[in-house]
N, C-alpha and C positions, 0 to 999 in steps of 0.2 A: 421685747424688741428695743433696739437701742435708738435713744430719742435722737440722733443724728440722721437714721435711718426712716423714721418716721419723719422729721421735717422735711429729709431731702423729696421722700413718697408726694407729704403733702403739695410741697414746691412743684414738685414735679407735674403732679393734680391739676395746682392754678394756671403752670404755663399752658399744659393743654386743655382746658378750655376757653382759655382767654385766645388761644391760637383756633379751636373749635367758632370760636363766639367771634374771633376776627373776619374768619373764611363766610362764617354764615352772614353775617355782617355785609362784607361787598358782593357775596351772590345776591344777597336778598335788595340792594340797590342796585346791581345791574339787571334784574330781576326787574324792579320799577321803570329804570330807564328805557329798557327794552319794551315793554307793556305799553309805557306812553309814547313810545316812538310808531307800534304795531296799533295804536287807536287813532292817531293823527291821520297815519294814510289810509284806515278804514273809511276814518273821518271824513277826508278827501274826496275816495271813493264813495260814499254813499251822497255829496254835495252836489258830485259831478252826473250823479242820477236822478239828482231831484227824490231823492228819499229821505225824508226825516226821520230819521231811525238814531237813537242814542248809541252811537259808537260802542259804550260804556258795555252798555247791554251785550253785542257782539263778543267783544273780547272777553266779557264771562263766562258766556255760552262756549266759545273758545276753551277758557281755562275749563269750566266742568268738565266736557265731552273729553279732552286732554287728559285730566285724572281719573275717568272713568274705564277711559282702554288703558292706561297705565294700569289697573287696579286688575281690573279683567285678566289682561296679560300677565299680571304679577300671580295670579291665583296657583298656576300649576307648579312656581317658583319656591312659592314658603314654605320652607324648609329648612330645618336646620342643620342636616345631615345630607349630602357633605357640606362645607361651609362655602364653597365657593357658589356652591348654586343660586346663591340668594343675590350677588352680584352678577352672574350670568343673567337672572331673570331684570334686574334694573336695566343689563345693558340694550338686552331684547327689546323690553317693554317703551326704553325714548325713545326707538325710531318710532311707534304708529301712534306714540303719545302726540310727537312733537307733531305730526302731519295732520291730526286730530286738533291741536291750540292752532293752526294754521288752514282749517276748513273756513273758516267762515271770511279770511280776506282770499280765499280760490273764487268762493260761490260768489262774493261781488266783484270780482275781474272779470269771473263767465258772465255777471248777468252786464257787465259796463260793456265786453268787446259785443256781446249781444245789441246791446242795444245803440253800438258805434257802427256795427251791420247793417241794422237798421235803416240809421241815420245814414248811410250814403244810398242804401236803396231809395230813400226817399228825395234825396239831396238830386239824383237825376233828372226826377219827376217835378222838384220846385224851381230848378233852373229854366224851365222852358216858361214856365206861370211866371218867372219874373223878368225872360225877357219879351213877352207879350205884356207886361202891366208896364214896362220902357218902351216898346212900343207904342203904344197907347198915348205916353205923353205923362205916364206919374215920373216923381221922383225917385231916388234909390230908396228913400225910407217909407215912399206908399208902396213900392214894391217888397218890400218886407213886411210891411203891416197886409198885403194881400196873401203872403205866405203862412201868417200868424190865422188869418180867417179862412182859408182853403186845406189847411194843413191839418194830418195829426200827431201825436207825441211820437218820437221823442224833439223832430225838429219844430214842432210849434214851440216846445219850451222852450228852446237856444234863442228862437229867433225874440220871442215873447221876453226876455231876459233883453236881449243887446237893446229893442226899440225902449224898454226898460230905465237901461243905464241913458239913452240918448235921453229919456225926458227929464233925468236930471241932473244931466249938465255935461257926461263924459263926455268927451270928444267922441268924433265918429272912427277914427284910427284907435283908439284906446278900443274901447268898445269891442270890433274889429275882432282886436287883437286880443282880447281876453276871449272871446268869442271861437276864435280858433285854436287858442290854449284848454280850453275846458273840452271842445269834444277831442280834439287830439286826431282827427282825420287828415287824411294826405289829401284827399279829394277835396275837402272844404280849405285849406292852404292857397289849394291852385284860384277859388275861387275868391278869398280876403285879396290875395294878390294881385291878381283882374281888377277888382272894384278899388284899390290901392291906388295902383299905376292908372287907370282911367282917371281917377279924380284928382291927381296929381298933374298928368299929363293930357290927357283925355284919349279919345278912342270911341271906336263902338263896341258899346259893353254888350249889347242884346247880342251882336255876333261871335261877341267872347263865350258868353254865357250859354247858346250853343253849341259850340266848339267844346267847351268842357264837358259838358252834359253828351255829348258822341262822345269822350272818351272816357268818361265814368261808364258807359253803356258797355265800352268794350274791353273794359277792363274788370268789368263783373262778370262777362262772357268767359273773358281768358281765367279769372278764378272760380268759376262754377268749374269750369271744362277740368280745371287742373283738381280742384276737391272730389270729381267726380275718379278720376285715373289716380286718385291716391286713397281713394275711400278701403279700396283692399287690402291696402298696406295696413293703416289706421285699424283699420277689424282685427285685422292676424297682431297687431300688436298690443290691443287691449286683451285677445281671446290668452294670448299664449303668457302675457303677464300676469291676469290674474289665474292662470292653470295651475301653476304649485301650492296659491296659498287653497285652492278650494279644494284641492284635494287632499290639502291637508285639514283642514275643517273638516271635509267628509269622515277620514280617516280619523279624527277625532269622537267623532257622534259614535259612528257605527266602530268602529275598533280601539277603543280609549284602552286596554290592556295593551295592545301592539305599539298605540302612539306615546302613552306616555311618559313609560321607560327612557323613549328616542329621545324627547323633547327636555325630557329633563337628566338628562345627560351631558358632561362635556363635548364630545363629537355631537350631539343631537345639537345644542344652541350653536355650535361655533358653524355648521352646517345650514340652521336658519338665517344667523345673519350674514353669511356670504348669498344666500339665495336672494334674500332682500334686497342687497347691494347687488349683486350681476340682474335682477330683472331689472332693479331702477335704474340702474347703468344702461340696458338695453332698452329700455322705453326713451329714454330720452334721446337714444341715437335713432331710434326710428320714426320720433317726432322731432329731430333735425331732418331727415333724412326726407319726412313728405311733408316738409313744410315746405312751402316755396313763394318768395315774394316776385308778385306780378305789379 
């Protein structure tokens, strides 16, 4: 072979994997950046629950479960015969990858809006205890420290926290106002706001604090009423999403000669992934559809 033709091979060699080793290069840093952007607000989230739990840990659990259903899904794919199939089965396999690296900041959203539920069902029941403990003749802040001693989690901890930062030095509006930033309630807003404006202007707080505590009451009413007249929607739209993939699981156990042909076929994947795309498209119009803010 003529040595022109061999260097140019060679040459040819180095650009592409220096062009290979470039690509991998800034995936494998946006790769990192992503990772520490996705551990911060886990981070966040589990601070804002009073969970001590190493972020770090998560986002692994994260990655393993992620490569696992990659791998899973990858199995009916490896193949070398035809060649495309081995890029069909990659392109299959990220979406339940990715949804799978992304389970473990779902489960602490669920357990944060849980426990931000919670917290105003309980938020009804402390308003009336602190304006009897105004009544009485305490201050705003023995009337917190009687919510802290009457109370259970998650609003003992909020409040356990603000009397907290007052014993070392925050101001009472800081305070306050970090207080209302960390649970992130509408209901607890209207209430920072009341003790804001009274202690700026004044007022009677105990009648404020009333007044809210009747309309958290009935604004739990009008969202029970409303989850209840959408409960049907919500079923038929979990039942009838998850219908194709379990039927095709079935169809896999019990008839693997019928399904696998399908699956590993061009029409069979190009068929999975528009089914995956039209149910996730349809679930999420149906959970706009019966969400409704009261």
């Amino acid at each position: 072979m003529n040595v022109w033709v061999i260097s140019a091979l060679t040459l040819a060699g180095i650009a592409a994997a220096g062009l290979v080793w470039a690509f991998a290069s800034a995936f494998s840093e946006s790769a990192r950046e992503a990772t520490s952007v996705y551990e911060d607000e886990i981070s966040q989230s589990l601070e804002s629950l009073f969970l001590f739990i190493p972020a770090r840990k998560l986002v692994d659990i994260g990655i393993l479960t992620a490569a696992t259903v990659f791998l899973l899904v990858m199995l009916p794919f490896c193949r070398i015969e035809p060649p495309w199939i081995l890029l069909l089965g990659i392109i299959i396999a990220t979406l339940p990858a990715t949804a799978a690296f992304y389970l473990p900041k779902w489960i602490v959203s669920h357990l944060k809006a849980r426990r931000l539920e919670r917290f105003n069902l309980q938020l009804q029941d402390t308003l009336p205890m602190m304006s009897n403990a105004l009544r009485a003749g305490f201050s705003i802040n023995q009337a917190f420290e009687s919510v802290v001693e009457g109370s259970e989690n998650p609003i003992k901890q909020e409040v356990a926290l603000l009397l907290q930062q007052l014993r070392v030095g925050v101001s009472f509006s800081d305070a306050l106002s970090a207080l209302e930033q960390r649970v992130g309630s509408e209901d607890l807003t209207l209430v920072c706001t009341a003790i804001d404006i009274s202690r700026k202007s004044g007022g009677n707080l105990t009648e404020i604090f009333d007044t809210i505590a009747e309309t958290i009451r009935a604004r739990l009413r009008i969202h029970q009423h409303v989850r209840t007249l959408t409960a049907q929607g919500r079923l038929q739209g979990i039942i009838i999403g998850a219908m194709p993939f379990l039927l095709g699981i079935g169809m896999l156990i019990f008839k693997p000669s019928l399904m696998m042909p399908f699956v590993c076929s061009l029409m069979g994947g190009v068929t999975l992934f528009a089914v995956t795309a039209l149910v996730a498209v349809g679930g999420l119009l149906i959970r706009k559809i019966v969400t409704i803010d009261v």
